[in-house]
ROKOL-153984 format. One record per residue: x, z, y of N, C-alpha, C in turn. Coordinates in steps of 0.05 Angstrom, whole numbers, padded with zeros to 5 digits, always signed. Layout:
REM ROKOL-153984
XZYXZYXZY...
***
This chain:
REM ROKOL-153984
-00369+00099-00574-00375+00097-00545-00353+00110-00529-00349+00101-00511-00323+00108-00488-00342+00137-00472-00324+00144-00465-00335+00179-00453-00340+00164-00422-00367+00174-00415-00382+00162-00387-00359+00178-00374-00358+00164-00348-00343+00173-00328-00364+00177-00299-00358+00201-00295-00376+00210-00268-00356+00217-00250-00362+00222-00217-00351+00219-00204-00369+00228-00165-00366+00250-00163-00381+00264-00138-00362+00271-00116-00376+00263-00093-00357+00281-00067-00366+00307-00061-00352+00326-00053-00362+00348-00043-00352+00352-00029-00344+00344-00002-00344+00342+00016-00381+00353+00037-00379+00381+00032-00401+00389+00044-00430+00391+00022-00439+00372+00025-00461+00367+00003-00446+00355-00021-00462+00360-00048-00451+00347-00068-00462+00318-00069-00449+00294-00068-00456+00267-00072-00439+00257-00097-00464+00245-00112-00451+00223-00128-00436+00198-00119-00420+00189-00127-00406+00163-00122-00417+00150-00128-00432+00128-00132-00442+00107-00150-00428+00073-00155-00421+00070-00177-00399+00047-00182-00417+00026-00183-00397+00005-00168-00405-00029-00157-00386-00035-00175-00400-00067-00161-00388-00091-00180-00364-00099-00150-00339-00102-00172-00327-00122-00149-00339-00151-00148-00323-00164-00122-00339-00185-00120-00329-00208-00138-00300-00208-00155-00299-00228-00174-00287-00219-00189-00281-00229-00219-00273-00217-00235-00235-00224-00228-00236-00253-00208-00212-00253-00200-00197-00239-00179-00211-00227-00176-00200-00202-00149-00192-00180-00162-00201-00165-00187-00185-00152-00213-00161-00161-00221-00163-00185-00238-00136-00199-00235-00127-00199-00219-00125-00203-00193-00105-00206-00171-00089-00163-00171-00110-00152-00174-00100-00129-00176-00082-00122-00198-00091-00123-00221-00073-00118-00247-00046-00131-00253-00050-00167-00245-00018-00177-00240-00002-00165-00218-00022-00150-00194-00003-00138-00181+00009-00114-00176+00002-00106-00193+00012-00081-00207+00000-00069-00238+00018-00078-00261+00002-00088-00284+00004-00053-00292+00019-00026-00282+00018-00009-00285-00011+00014-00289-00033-00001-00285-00054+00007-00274-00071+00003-00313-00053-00006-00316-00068-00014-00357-00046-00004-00362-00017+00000-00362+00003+00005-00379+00026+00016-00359+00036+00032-00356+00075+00037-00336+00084+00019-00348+00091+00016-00382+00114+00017-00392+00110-00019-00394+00091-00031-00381+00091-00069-00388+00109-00077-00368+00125-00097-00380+00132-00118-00354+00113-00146-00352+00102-00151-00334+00085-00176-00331+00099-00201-00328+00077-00226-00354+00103-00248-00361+00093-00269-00341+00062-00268-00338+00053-00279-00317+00020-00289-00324+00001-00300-00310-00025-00296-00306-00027-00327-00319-00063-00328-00329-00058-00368-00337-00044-00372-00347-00044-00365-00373-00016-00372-00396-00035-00404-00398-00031-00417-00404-00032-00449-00420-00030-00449-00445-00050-00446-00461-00047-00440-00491-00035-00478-00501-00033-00475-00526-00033-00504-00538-00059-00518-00543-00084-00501-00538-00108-00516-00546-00123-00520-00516-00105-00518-00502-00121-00524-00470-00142-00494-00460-00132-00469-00470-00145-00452-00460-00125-00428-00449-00130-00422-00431-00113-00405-00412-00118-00372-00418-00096-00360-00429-00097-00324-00423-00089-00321-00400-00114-00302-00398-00113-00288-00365-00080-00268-00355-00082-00253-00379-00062-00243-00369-00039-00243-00390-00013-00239-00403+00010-00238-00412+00027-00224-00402+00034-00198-00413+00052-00185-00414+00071-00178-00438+00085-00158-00430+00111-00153-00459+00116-00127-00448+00124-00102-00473+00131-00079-00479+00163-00078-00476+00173-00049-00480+00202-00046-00482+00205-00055-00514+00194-00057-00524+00203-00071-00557+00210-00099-00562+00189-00116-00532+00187-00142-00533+00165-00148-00548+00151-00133-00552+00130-00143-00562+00106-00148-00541+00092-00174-00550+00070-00184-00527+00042-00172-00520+00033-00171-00503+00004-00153-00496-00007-00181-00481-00034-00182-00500-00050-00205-00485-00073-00198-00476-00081-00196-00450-00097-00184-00433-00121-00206-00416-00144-00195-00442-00165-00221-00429-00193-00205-00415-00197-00221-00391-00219-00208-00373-00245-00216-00386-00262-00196-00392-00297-00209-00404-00305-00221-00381-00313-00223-00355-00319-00249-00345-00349-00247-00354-00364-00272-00353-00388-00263-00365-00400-00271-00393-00371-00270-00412-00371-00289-00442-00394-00267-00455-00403-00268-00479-00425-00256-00500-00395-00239-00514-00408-00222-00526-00392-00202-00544-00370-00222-00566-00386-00244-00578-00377-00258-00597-00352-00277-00582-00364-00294-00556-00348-00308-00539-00320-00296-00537-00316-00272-00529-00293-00255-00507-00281-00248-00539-00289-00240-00547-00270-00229-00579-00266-00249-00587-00277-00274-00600-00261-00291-00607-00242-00308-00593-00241-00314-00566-00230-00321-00553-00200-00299-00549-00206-00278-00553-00181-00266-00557-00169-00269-00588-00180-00263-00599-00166-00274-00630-00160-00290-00630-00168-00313-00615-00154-00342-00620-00128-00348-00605-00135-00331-00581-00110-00331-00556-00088-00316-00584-00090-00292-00595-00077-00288-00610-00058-00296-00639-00083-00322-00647-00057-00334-00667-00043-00353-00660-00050-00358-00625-00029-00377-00620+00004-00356-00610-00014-00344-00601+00017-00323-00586+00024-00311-00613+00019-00310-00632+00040-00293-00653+00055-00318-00668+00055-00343-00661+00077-00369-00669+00094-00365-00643+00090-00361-00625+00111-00359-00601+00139-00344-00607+00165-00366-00604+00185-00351-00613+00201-00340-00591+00229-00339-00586+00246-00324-00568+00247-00351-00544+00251-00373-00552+00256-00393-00531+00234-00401-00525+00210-00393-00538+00186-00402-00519+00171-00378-00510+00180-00357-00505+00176-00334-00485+00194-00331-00459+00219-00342-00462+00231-00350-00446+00228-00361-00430+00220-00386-00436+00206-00408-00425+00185-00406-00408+00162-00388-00420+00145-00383-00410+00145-00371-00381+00167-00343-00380+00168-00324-00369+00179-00346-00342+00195-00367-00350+00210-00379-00317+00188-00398-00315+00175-00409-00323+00154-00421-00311+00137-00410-00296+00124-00389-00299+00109-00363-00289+00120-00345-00270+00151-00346-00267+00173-00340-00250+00191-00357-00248+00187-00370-00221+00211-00390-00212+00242-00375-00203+00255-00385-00215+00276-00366-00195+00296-00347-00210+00270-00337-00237+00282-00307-00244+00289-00315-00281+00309-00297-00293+00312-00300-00311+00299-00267-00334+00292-00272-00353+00272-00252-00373+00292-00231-00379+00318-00240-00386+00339-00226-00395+00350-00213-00383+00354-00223-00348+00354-00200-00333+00340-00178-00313+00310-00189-00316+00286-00172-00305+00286-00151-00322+00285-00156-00343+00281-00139-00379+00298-00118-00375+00329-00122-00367+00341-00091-00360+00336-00091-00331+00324-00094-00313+00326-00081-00295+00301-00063-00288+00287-00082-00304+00261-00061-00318+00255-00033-00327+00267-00048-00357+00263-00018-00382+00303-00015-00384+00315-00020-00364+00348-00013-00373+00353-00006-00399+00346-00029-00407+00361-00035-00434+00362-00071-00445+00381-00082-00462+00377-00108-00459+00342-00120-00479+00353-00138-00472+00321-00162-00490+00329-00148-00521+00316-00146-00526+00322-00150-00562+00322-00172-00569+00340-00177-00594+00349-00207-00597+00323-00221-00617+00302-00200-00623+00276-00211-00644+00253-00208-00618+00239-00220-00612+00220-00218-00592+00196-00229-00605+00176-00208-00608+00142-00215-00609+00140-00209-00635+00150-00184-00651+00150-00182-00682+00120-00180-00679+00103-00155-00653+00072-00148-00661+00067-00165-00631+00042-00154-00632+00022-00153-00609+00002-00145-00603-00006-00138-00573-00029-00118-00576-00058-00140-00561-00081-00134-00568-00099-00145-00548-00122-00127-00539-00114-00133-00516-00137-00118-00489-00160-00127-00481-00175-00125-00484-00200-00136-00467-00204-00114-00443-00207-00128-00421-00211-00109-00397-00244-00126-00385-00263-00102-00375-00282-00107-00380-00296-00087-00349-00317-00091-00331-00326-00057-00320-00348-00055-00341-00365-00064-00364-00377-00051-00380-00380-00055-00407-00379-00055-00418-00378-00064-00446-00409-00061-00469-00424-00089-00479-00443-00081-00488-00445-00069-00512-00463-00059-00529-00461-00047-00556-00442-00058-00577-00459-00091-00572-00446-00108-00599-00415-00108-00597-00404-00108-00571-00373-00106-00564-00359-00094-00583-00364-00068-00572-00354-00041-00582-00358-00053-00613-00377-00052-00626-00381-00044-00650-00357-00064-00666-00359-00086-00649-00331-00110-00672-00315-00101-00656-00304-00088-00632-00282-00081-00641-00269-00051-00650-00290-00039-00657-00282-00019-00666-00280-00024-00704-00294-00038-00709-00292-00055-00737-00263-00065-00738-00246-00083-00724-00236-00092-00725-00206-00079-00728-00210-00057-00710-00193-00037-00709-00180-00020-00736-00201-00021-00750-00206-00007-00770-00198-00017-00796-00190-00050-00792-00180-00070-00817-00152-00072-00802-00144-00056-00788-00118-00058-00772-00110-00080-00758-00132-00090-00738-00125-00110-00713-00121-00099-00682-00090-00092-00680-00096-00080-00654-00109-00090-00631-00134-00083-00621-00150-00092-00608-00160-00065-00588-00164-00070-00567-00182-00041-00552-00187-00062-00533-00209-00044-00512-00215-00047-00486-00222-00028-00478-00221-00040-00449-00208-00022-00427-00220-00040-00405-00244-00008-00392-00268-00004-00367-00252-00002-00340-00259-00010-00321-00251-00008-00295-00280-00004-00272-00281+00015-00263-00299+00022-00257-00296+00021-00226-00307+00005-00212-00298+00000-00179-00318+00011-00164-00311+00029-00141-00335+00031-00115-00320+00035-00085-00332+00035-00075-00326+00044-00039-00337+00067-00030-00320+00076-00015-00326+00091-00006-00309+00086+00038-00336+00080+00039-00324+00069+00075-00310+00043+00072-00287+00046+00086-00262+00028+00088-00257+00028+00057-00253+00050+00043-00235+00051+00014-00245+00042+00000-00224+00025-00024-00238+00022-00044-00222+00032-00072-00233+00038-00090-00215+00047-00113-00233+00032-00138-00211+00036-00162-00219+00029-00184-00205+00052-00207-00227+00057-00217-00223+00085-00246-00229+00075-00267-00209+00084-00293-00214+00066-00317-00213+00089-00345-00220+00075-00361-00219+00092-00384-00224+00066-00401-00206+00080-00432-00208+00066-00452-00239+00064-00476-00234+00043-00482-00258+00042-00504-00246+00066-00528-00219+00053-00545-00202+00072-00559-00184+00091-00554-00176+00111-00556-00152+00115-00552-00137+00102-00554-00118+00086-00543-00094+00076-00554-00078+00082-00570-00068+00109-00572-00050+00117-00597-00073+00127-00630-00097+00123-00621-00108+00127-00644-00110+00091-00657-00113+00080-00637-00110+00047-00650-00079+00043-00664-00050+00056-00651-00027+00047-00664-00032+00056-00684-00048+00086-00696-00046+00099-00720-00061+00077-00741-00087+00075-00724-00099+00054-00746-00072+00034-00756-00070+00018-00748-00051-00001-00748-00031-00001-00760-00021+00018-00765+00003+00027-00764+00007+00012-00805-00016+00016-00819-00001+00008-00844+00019-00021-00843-00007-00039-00827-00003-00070-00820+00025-00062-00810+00028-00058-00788+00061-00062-00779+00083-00050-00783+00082-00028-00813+00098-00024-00827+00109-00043-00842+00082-00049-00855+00090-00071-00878+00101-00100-00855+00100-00109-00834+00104-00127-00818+00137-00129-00805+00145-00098-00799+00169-00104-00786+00185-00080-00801+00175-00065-00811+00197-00036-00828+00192-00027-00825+00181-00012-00783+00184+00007-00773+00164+00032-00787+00169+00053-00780+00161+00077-00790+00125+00078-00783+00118+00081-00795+00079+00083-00782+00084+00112-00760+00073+00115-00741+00072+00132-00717+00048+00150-00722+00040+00172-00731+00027+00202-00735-00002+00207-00705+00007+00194-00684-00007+00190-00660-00008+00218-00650+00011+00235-00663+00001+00258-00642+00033+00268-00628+00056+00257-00646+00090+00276-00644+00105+00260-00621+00120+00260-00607+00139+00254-00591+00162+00276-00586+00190+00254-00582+00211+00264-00578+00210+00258-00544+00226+00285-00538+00236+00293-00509+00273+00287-00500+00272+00275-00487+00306+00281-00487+00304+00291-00464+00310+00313-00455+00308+00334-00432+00330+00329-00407+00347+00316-00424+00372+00316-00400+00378+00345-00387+00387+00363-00397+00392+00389-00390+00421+00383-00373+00422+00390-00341+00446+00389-00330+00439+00395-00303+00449+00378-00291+00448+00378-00254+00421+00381-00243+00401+00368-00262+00383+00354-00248+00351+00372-00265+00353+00391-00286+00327+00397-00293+00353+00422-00317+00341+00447-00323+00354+00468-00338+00326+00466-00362+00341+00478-00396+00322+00476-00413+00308+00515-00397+00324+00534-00403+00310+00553-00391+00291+00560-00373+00290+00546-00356+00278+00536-00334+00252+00524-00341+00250+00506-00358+00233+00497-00370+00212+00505-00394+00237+00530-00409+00217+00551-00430+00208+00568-00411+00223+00576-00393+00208+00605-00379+00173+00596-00357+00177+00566-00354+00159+00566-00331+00143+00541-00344+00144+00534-00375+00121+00516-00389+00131+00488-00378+00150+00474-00373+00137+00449-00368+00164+00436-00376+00164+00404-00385+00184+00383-00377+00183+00369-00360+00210+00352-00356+00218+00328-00332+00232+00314-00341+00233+00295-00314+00254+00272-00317+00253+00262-00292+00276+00254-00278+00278+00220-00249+00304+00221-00252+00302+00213-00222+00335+00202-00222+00334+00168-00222+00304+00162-00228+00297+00128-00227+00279+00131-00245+00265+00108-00246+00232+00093-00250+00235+00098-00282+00255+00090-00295+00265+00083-00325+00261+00110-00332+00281+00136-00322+00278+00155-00336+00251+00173-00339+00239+00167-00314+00209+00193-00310+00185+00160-00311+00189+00138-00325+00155+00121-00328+00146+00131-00357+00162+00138-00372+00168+00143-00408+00147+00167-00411+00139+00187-00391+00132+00214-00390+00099+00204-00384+00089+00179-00386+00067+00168-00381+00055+00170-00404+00074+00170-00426+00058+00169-00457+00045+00198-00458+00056+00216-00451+00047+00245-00458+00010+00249-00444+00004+00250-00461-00028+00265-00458-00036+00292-00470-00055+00298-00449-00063+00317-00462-00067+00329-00491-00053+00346-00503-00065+00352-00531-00034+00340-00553-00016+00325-00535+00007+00310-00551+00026+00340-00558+00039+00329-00590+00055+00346-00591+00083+00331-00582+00103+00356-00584+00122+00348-00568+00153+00355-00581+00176+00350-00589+00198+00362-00597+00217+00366-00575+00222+00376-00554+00239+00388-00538+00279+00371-00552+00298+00363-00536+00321+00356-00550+00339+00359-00520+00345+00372-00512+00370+00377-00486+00392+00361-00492+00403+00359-00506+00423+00338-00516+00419+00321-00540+00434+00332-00564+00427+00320-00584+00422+00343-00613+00414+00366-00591+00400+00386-00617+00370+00391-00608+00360+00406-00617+00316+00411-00614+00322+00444-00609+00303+00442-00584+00307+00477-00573+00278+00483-00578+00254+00470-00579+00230+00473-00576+00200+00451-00586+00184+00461-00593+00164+00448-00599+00137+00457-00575+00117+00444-00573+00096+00448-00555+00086+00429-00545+00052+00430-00530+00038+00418-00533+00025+00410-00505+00030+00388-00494+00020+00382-00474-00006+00383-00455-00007+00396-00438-00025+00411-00431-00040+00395-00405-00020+00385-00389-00030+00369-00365-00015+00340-00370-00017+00322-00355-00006+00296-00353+00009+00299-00334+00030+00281-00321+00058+00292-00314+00043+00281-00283+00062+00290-00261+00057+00293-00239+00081+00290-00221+00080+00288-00206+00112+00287-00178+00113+00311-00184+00141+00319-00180+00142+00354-00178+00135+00361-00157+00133+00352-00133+00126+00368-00102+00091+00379-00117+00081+00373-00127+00059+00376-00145+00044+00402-00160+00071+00408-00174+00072+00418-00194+00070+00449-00188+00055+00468-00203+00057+00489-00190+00057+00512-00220+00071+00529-00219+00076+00551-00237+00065+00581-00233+00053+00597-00251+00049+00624-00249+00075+00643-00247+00069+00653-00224+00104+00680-00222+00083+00705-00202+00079+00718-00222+00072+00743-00223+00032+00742-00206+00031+00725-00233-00006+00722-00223-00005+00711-00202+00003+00694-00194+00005+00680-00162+00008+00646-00172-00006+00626-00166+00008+00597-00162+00025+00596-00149+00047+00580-00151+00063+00582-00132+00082+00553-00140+00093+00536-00121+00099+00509-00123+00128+00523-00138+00124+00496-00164+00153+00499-00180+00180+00504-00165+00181+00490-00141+00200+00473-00128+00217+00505-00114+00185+00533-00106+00194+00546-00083+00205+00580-00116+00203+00571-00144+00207+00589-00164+00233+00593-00168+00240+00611-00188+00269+00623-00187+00269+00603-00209+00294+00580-00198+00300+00564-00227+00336+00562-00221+00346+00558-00241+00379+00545-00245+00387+00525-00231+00367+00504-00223+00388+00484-00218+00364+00461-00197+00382+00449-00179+00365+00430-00141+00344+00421-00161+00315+00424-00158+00300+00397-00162+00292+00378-00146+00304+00384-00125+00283+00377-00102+00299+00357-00085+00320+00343-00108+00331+00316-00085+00305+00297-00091+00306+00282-00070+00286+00264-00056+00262+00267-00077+00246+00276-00060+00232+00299-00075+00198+00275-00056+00211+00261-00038+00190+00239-00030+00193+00217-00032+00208+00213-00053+00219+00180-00064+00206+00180-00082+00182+00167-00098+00169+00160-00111+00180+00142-00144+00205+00137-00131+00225+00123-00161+00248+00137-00162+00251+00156-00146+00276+00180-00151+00272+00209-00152+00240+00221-00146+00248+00241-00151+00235+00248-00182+00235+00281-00182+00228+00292-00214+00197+00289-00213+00194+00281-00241+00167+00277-00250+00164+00306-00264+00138+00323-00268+00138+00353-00284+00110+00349-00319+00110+00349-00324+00095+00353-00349+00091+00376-00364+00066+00392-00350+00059+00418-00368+00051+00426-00398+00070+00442-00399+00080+00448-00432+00061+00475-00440+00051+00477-00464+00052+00501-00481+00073+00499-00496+00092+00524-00499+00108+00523-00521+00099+00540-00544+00106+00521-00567+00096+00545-00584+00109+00554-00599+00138+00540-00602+00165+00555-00618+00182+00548-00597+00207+00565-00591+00227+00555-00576+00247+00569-00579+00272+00558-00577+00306+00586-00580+00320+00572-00557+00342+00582-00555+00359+00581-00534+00379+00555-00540+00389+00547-00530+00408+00522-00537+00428+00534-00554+00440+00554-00560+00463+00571-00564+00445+00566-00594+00421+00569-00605+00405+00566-00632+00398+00536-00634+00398+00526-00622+00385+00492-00619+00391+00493-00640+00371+00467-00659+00378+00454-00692+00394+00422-00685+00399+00420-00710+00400+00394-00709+00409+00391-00740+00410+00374-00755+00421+00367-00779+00427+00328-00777+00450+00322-00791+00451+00301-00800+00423+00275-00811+00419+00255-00794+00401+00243-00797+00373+00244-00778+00379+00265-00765+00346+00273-00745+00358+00254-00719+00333+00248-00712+00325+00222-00688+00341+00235-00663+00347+00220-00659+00365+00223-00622+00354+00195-00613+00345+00197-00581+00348+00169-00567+00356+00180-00533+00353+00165-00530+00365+00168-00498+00328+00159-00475+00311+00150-00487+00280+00151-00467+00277+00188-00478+00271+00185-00439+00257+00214-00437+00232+00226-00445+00222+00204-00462+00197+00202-00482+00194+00183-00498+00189+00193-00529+00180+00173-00549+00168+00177-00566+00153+00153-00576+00145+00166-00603+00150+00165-00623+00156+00204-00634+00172+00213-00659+00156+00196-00686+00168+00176-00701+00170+00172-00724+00182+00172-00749+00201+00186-00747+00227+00198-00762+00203+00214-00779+00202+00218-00803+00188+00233-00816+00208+00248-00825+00235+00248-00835+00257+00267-00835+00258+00286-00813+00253+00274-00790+00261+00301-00774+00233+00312-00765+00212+00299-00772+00188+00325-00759+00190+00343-00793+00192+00336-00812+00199+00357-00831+00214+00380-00829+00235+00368-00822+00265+00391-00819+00246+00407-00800+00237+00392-00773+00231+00412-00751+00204+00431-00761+00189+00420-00779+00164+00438-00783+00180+00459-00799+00198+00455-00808+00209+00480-00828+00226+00493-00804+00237+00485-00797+00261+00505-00778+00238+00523-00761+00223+00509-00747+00205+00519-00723+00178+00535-00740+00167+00541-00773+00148+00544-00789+00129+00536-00783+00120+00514-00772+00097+00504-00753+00080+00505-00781+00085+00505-00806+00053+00506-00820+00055+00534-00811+00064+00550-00810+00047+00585-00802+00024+00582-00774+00026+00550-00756+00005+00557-00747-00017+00547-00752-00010+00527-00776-00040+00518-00788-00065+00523-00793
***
């Protein structure tokens, strides 16, 4: 069962919120194609009404920085059995879909624009030249009945990446908002999964709890700075600080300023604008921005795709860069978040850092 979500004003008296129905399920859609960030940062949207080959339409179609496809279908008012199979089926057609017919797809769905170059202007980096090795499927839903959950948590479990995902809509006056929460975790579904798409594409199975940091230690964020007052960053643009979206609560973390490891620790808050962000200096809160640090954080600090994003850290081992590790073979990338699958280097690092001593 998904963890109930509640929701009160206190504004004076305490009031519950109480969640409505929007008025169509296509007025969701209209929201999520228009800003598909609201289920995922890291999707680019391929476009709405895919046209399957059997005359049945996915609602929604998107793609990852891997290029791998996310098929995103609205329950609507199908039966538990309806909406799941109808995604499974949307799904063995999209896993025959090759490079020229994602292509294809993507300019039909976008007049005008080409995949290859949205793709880096996106995730700044090119297409990969293999497109759609996996795929993920979403059911997005505001409730989900027993029988739902139960196949797809079954399903999950024989390694079909599958989840859904609640949107929970009300008003309040003029406003209106929508709050969501997952059926699964998501990174507990990659773990499931993870044998299937080993054996499928090579890649390393993912642990669901480790990520690598690339800190960018320079002009723009100090590693000291960051051991002394708990937290990481990243901007400078959308690419470097959307990556810091993966980090949740409870994630562990490997710290890398360049291309050595200063630190391990465990994510404590979800990341935030830095005008936000606020640090303990001498039993006092006090905004990161106004603390004794090394180096400006605070260029455009109200640009929303340029300034620093903050992510509160526990550290629980850390040295100075002058000690940083590194050995031949340990993971380097250039995203300011990923997830660590190198099983060579969370080894080396559990030994350098003795992280079984805190077992």
């Amino acid at each position: 069962m998904p963890i109930e979500l509640g929701i009160w004003k206190i504004n004076g008296a305490v009031e519950k919120i109480h969640f409505s129905s929007m008025e169509t399920e296509r007025k969701l859609e209209d929201v999520i194609t228009h800003d598909i960030s609201i289920i995922d940062p890291s999707l680019l949207l391929i476009g709405r009404q895919i046209n399957t080959a059997f005359g049945k339409f996915i609602d929604i179609l998107a793609m990852n920085s891997e290029g791998n496809l996310v098929i995103i279908e609205l329950k609507r008012n199908k039966t538990p059995r309806e909406v799941v199979a109808q995604t499974l089926d949307y799904a063995s057609w999209v896993q025959q879909l090759n490079y020229t017919d994602i292509i294809e797809i993507y300019s039909e769905r976008n007049p005008g624009k080409q995949l290859e170059q949205d793709f880096v202007d996106y995730f700044q980096t090119d297409l990969p030249e293999t497109l759609n090795e996996l795929h993920q499927l979403i059911i997005v839903s505001a409730e989900l009945d027993p029988a739902t959950e139960r196949i797809i948590n079954y399903l999950t479990n024989f390694g079909v990446p599958i989840n859904a995902l609640f949107f929970h809509y009300f008003k309040d006056g003029d406003n209106e908002y929508l709050a969501r929460n997952w059926l699964i975790d998501p990174n507990k579904v990659e773990v499931k999964t993870s044998n299937v798409t080993t054996n499928k594409t090579g890649k390393a199975p993912w642990n669901g709890k480790d990520f690598y940091i690339s800190l960018g230690d320079g002009d723009y964020r100090n590693w000291e700075d960051c051991r002394r007052y708990g937290f990481i960053s990243a901007g400078q643009g959308k690419w470097y600080s959307r990556s810091l979206n993966l980090l949740k609560s409870g994630a562990r973390i490997f710290a890398c300023p360049k291309v050595e490891y200063v630190g391990v620790g465990i994510v404590q808050e979800e990341v935030v604008p830095i005008k936000e962000f606020q640090v303990m200096v001498n039993g006092v809160n006090i905004p990161l921005l106004d603390a004794d640090i090394h180096v400006r954080m605070d260029t455009d600090v109200d640009d929303p795709d340029l300034c620093e994003y903050v992510v509160r850290v526990e550290w629980v081992k850390t040295v100075s860069k002058q000690e940083a590790i590194w050995e031949k073979g340990m993971f380097a990338n250039q995203n300011s978040a990923c997830k660590l699958r190198n099983q060579f280097t969370i080894e080396r690092l559990t030994e350098h850092f003795r992280l079984e001593e805190e077992n």
